[in-house]
C-alpha positions in Angstrom: 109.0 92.5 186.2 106.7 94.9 188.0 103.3 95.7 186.9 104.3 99.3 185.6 107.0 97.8 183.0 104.7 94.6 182.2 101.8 97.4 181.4 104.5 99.4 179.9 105.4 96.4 177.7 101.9 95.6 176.3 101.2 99.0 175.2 104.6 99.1 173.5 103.4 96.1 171.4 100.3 97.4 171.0 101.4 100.6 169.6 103.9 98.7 167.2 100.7 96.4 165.9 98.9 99.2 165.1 101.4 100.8 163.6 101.8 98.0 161.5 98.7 97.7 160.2 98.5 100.8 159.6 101.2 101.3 156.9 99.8 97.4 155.4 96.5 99.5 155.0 98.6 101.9 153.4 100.6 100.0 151.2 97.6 97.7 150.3 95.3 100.9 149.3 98.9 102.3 147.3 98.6 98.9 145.4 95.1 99.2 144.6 95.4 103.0 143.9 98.5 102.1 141.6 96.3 99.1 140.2 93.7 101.5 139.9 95.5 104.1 137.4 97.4 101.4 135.2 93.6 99.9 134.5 92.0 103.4 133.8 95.7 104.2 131.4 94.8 101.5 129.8 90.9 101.3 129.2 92.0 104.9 128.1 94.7 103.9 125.9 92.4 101.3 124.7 89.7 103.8 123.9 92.1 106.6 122.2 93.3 103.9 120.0 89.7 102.9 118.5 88.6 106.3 118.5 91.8 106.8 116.4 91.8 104.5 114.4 88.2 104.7 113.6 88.2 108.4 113.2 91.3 107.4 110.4 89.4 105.1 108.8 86.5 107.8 108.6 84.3 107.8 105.4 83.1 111.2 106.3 85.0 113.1 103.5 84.0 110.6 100.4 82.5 113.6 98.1 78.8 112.3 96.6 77.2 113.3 93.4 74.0 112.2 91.6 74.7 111.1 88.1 72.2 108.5 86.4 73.3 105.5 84.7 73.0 103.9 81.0 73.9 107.5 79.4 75.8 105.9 76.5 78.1 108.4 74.0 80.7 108.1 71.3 81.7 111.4 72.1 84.7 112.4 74.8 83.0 113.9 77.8 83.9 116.8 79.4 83.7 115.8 83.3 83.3 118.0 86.0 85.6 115.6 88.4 89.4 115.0 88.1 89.1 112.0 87.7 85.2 111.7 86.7 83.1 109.7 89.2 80.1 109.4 87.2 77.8 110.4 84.0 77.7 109.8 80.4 80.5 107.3 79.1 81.4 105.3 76.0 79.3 102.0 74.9 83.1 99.8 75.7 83.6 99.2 79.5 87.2 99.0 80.9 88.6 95.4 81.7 89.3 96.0 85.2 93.0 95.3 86.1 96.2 96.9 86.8 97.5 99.9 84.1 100.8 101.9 84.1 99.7 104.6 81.6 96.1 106.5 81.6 93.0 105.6 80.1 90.6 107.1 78.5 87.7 108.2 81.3 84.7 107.7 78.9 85.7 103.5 79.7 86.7 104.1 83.2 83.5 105.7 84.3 81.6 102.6 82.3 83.6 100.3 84.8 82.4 102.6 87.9 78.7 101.9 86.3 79.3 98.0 86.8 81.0 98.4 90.5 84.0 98.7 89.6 86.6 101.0 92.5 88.7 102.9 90.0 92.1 104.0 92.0 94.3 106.7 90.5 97.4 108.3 91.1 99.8 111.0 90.3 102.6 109.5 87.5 105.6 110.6 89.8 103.7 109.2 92.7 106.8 106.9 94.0 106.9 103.1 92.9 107.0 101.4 96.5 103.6 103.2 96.8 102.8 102.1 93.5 103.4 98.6 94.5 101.5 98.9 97.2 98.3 100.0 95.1 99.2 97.5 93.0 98.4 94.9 95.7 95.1 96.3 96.5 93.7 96.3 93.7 94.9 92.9 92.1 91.2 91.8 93.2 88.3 91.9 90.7 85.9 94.6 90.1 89.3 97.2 90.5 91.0 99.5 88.3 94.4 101.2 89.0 96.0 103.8 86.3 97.9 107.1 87.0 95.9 110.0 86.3 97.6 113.4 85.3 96.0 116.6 86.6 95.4 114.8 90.7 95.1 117.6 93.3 95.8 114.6 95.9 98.5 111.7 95.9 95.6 109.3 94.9 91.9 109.7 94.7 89.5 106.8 94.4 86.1 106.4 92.5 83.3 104.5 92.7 79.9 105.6 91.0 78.8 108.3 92.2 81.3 108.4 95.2 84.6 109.8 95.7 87.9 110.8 98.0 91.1 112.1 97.8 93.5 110.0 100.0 97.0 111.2 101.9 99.1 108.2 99.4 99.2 104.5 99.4 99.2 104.1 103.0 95.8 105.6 103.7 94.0 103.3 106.1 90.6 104.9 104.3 91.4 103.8 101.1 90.6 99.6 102.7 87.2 101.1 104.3 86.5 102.7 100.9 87.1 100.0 98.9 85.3 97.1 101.5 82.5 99.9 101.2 81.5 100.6 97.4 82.9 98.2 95.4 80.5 96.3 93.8 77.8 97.8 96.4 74.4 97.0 95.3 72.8 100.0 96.6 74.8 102.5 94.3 76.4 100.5 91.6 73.6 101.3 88.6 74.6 98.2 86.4 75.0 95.8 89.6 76.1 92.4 87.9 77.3 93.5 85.5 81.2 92.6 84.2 83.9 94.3 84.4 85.7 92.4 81.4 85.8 91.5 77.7 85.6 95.2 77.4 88.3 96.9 76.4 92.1 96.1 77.4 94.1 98.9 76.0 95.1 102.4 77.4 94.4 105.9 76.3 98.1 106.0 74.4 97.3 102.7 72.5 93.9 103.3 71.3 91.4 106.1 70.6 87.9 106.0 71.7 86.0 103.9 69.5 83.9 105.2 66.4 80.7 104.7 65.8 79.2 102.1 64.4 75.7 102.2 62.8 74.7 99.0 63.3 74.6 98.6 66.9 71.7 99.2 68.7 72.5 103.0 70.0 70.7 102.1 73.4 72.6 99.1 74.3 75.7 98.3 75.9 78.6 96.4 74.0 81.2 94.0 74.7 84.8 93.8 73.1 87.5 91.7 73.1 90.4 94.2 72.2 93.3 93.6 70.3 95.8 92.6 71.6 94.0 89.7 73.2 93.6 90.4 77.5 95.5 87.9 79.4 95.0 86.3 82.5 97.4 88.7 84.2 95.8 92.2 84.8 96.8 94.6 82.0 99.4 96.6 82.7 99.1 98.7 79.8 102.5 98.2 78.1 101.6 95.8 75.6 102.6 95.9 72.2 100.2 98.6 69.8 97.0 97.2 68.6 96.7 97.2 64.9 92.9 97.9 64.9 90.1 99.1 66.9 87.8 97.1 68.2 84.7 95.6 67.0 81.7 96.2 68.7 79.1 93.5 68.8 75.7 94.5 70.8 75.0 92.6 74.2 
């Protein structure tokens, strides 16, 4: 082989090396590129979906007012909300639990004054998303009724704290719930229970009278006929035969 084809040879090979290392650096800074973009898709799928979820969860709507506690009243109250968040209320207290007709708001709001999360709903609000209410609020210190007159699917109150919610399926309505029930800093009455109060709905039992010999500045405790069980009350028991008797506590 002469010199010229022998030069001709090596340059040849040369040329193909470099060649070849050029498309590895090529296909090496595609990979990394490629690599690059999945990792930033993701960190931003990553951040869209806390941001999202977050911003779901979002507190920022829950309406405040400023109402004080231990205003005690035989009276009905005429409350500003729908359903009332806070103010004067009866002496009774609501057993917390699980009702399927109203009740009255004068024991609703005492329950709210204990730290008690009161969830209401529309009556032809659907009965899956019933259910699922149902479920949230089998835990203590909570109070589920239907409500007539809702502007929203379901609202929920605490003292002094309140938001409508899209249904049952709300992620806020968790976040509320993990928020102001039984919270120290704005329950009025913190400690206090949310039983022996009284077990009956609005339809089965009129606010209680009077009664002069309790102590018009205390609180009282009931144990409402028919007897509470140990299931929540679902407000379809049978008609109590009397009201119930207040003792002072």
């Amino acid at each position: 082989m002469s010199k010229e084809k022998a030069q001709a040879r090596r340059e040849h090979l040369a040329r193909m090396r470099a060649e070849q290392k050029r498309k590895e650096r090529r296909a090496s800074l595609l990979m990394w590129g490629v690599g690059g973009l999945v990792i930033v898709v993701l960190v931003g799928l990553v951040g869209f979906y806390i941001v999202n979820d977050q911003s779901q969860k979002s507190l920022d709507d829950v309406k405040t007012f400023a109402y004080k506690g231990s205003e005690h009243t035989w009276d009905k109250v005429a409350y500003k909300e729908t359903p009332p968040a806070g103010g004067p209320h009866n002496y009774y207290w609501q057993n917390c639990g699980i009702y399927d007709q109203p009740i009255h708001n004068e024991h609703g709001v005492h329950s709210l004054e204990h730290g008690a999360v009161w969830i209401t709903y529309r009556s032809d609000l659907p009965k899956a998303d019933v259910d699922k209410l149902k479920t949230l609020a089998s835990s203590d210190f909570m109070l589920l009724s239907p409500y007539e007159g809702l502007k929203a699917d379901v609202v929920v109150s605490s003292w002094n704290h309140q938001l409508a919610l899209n249904g049952a399926d709300d992620p806020r309505l968790p976040a509320y719930i993990k928020k102001y029930k039984q919270n120290p800093t704005f329950t009025p009455e913190f400690g206090a229970a949310c039983d022996r109060g009284v077990g009956t709905t609005a339809g089965q039992q009129p606010l209680p009278t009077p009664d002069p010999e309790l102590d018009t500045h205390a609180e009282v405790s009931a144990v409402p006929t028919p007897q509470p069980s140990t299931e929540p009350s679902t407000g379809s028991s049978t008609e109590p035969s009397a009201a119930p008797s207040p003792s002072a506590s």
